[in-house]
Residue, then its C-alpha position, 0 to 999 in steps of 0.5 A: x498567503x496568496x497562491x504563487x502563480x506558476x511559471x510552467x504553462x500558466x499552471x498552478x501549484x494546487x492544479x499540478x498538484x491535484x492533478x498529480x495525485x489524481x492520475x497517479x492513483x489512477x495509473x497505480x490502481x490499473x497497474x496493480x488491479x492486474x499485476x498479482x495475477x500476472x504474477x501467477x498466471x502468467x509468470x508462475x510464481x508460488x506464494x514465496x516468490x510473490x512475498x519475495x517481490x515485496x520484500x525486494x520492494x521494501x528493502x529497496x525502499x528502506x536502503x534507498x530512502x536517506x541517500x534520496x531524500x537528498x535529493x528533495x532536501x538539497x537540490x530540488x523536489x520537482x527533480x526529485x518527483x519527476x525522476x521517481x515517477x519515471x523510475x517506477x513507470x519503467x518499472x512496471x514496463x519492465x515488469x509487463x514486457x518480461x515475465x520472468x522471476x529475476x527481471x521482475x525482482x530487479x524491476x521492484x527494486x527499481x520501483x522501491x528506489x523510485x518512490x523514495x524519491x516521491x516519498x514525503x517530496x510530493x506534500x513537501x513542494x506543495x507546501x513550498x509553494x502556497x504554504x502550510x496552512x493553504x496545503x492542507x486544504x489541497x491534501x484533502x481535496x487532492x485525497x478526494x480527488x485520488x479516491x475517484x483515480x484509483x476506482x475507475x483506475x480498477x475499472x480500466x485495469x480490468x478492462x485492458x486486462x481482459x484483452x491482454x493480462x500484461x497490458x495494464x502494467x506495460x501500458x500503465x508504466x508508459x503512462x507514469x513516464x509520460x507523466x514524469x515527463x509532463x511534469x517537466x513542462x507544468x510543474x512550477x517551483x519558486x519556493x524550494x529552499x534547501x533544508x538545512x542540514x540539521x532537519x534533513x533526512x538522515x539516520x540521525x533524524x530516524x533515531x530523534x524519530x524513533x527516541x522522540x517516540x517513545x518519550x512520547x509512549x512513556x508519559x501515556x502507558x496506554x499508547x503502548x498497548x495500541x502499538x503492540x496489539x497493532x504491530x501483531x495484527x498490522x504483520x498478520x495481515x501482510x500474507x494477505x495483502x501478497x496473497x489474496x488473490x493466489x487464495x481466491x484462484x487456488x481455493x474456489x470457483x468463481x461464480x458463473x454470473x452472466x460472462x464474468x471472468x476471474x479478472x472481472x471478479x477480482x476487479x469488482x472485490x478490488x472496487x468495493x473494499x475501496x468504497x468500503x474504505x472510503x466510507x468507513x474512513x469518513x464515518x469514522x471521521x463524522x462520529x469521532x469527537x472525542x479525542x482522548x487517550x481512552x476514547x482512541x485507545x478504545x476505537x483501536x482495540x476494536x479496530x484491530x480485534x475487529x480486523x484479526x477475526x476478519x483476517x482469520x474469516x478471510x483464511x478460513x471461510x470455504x465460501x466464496x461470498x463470505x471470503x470476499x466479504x471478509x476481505x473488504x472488512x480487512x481492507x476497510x479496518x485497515x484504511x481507519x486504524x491508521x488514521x484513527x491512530x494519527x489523532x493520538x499524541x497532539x503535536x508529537x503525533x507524527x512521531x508516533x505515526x511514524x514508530x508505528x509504521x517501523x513497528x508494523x514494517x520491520x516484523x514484516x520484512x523480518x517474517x516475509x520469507x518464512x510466511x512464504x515457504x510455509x505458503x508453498x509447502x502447504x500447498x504442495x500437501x494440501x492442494x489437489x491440482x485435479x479438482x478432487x475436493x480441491x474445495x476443502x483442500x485448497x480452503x484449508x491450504x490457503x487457511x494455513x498460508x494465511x495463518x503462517x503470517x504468525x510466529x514462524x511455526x505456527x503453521x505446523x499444528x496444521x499437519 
């Protein structure tokens, strides 16, 4: 099937596509490189204030994702695309501009509402416009291409967060709108048809997913395994993700080499874990090919026994290169269990993937809160604000806030 010329500019589809994901994973990654020690450093917030942003982000993702979907199924995915990226960029700006606790909260949930309008709407239209098969060799060249986006987005972060903490986030979501807006000139669409309404995005379609699943699950026991054991250490690992920079400030000191900043050094983590991920996903891919339930289900146990020991080294490692080792390892593990898991259930693996996203999102959401009060009250016992074997005591404290991504109690064998 011949590629659809654009009408917008001369621009192809494939062009406007990869160009796309190319600068939005650039603009994501210099917001997001800055935006958790902007949080902390320059708003104050404490660990539960940071999970609350996430948890705001989710919720918002979660309530907003079926009425939004309308939108793509219905009436346009250009339309639907370009008012998401510009709801997220004026939510960075917002964010950026002030750095209180309420407008940032009301700013994540902006963000959550804008990118369930990009949600599954970016790969739908490319599909609309040059078809399934000739997509999928645009969503691997588009991967590459965003791979190199989000490094020298970290990069460019890191420097305008030099300057100024907030300048990256301001600066970035001015960026995103403007690329909003561009897409309103480049972007063509001469293939959209509306969904017809038995395939669009409803709670109805959610529970064929969630029933289609587990038939799925049933006919392969093994699969249920995979699945419990990934949504316990899937959930273990959010306090990470909210609070690994809080653990790097509070537990050590950063290396004195040459005129390093912390900024810098949490640049520099940021873009090795990403090249560690991308290695990994790419020797996993070149090694794996056998794909049977037990070859899979083998891969994933060690994945996720491999990525719980790097977690707990993470919240436990008094040393800063081990810590900063342990994180990459977490980063990288993660990257591959999810596409390894995506191999599994042939043709009904997309329900799968998507039971399993459910399973690691709700228990997240569900524990979040908790994991943040723990957080703040082990900090409060734990760390000494004078430097008086802050060491151990912010080592051991954030030990504890990491290890609360647990049951909710398990914090308390640390008193």
């Amino acid at each position: 099937m011949p590629e659809k010329k654009a009408d917008c500019m001369g621009f192809t589809p494939l062009i406007v596509y990869v160009f796309f994901k190319g600068v939005s994973a650039f603009l994501l990654a210099m917001i997001f490189t800055v935006a958790p020690l902007y949080r902390i450093n320059e708003v104050g917030m404490n660990p539960f204030q940071l999970m609350l942003v996430g948890m705001v982000l989710e919720a918002a993702a979660f309530l907003f994702e079926i009425p939004t979907g309308i939108v793509a199924d219905t009436y346009s995915r250009k339309l639907s695309i370009i008012i998401g990226v510009c709801l997220m960029g004026l939510a960075s700006v917002l964010e950026g501009l002030v750095p209180v606790l309420g407008p940032i909260l009301v700013a994540w949930a902006i963000w959550g509402l804008g990118f369930t309008f990009t949600s599954g709407a970016t790969d739908a239209w490319m599909v609309d416009e040059i078809g399934e098969e000739r997509s999928r060799q645009a969503f691997v060249r588009a991967a590459q291409i965003a791979q190199i986006g989000t490094l020298v987005g970290i990069v460019v972060g890191m420097s305008l967060g030099s300057i100024q903490l907030n300048l990256p986030i301001w600066v970035g979501g001015l960026l995103m709108v403007a690329l909003g807006l561009m897409l309103i000139v480049i972007m063509p669409e001469t293939g959209f048809h509306p969904t017809p309404r038995a395939e669009r995005s409803s709670w109805a379609q959610m529970r064929h997913t969630f029933v289609a699943g587990t038939k799925v699950i049933r006919t392969r026991p093994i699969l249920m395994t995979i699945l419990t054991v990934g949504t316990i250490v899937g959930a273990s690992g959010e306090g990470l993700d909210r609070l690994w920079q809080y653990h790097f400030e509070t537990s050590f000191r950063f290396p004195t080499v040459s005129e390093l900043t912390p900024i810098m050094w949490f640049g520099m983590i940021s873009a090795m874990a990403t090249l560690l991920s991308i290695g990994a996903a790419e020797l996993l891919n070149r090694h794996m090919t056998e794909i049977t339930d037990r070859s899979v289900a083998r891969t994933l146990l060690l994945i996720d026994g491999m990525r719980l020991v790097s977690i707990l080294a993470f919240a436990l490692a008094g040393n800063f290169l081990l810590t900063v080792v342990a994180f990459c390892a977490t980063s990288a593990l993660r990257t591959i269990n999810g596409s390894t898991l995506c191999n599994v259930a042939e043709s009904q693996h997309p329900f799968v993937c998507s039971l399993h996203r459910t399973l690691n999102e709700w228990p997240d959401r569900l524990a979040r809160p908790n994991r943040g009060w723990a957080s703040v009250w082990c900090h409060r016992q734990c760390f000494d604000p004078f430097g008086n074997g802050g060491g151990w005591a912010g080592g051991w404290s954030s030990a504890s806030t990491l290890l609360a991504c647990g049951p909710d109690n398990q914090h308390r064998r640390d008193r």
